[in-house]
N, C-alpha and C positions, 0 to 999 in steps of 0.2 A: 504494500500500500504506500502511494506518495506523501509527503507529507503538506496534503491541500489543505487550505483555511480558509477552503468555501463552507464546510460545513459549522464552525464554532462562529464565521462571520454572521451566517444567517442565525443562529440561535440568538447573538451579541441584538441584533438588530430586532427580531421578534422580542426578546425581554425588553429593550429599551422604549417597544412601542405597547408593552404591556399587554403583549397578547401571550395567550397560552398554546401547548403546541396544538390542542386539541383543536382550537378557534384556526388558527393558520389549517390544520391539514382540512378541515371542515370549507373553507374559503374557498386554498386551494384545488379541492378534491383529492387528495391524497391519502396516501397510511399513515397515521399518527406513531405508526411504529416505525413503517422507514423515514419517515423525519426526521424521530429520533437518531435512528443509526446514524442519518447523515450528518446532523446537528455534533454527534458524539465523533466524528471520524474513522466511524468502521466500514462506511463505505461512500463513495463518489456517486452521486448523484450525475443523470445528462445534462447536458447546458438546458436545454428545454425545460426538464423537471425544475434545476435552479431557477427559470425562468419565472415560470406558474406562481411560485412561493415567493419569489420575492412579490411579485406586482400584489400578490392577497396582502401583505403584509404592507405595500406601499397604499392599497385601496382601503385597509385599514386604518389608518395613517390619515389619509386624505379626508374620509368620513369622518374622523375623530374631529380634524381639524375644521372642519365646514359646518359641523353640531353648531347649534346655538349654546352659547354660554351662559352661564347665570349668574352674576354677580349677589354677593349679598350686600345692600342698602343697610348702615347703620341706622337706627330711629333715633 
């Protein structure tokens, strides 16, 4: 096995956006179990596959940030 840092990048970037891997592989349509693998480094994902997961995790992202927000008003 090489030693790629696609798979701890994407994990780094799904925690950062507070998603879980259950929510990403659900997004993406994928196995939450080989995410994990890939996430962990026991195996190489296709460019295509990395592809899928990221964009869930960027449309997650996008939707979070386009939500209305709610401030709280002192009285």
């Amino acid at each position: 096995m090489s030693g790629s840092t696609t798979g701890p990048a994407l994990r780094a970037l799904r925690e950062q956006s507070g998603l879980t891997a259950r929510q990403v592989a659900a997004r993406a349509g994928v196995s939450e179990s080989y995410l994990s693998r890939v996430e962990n480094g026991r195996v190489i994902a296709e460019a295509a596959w990395i592809g899928n997961v990221a964009a869930a995790i960027a449309a997650a992202i996008l939707e979070a940030a386009a939500a209305p927000q709610r401030v709280a008003v002192a009285s």
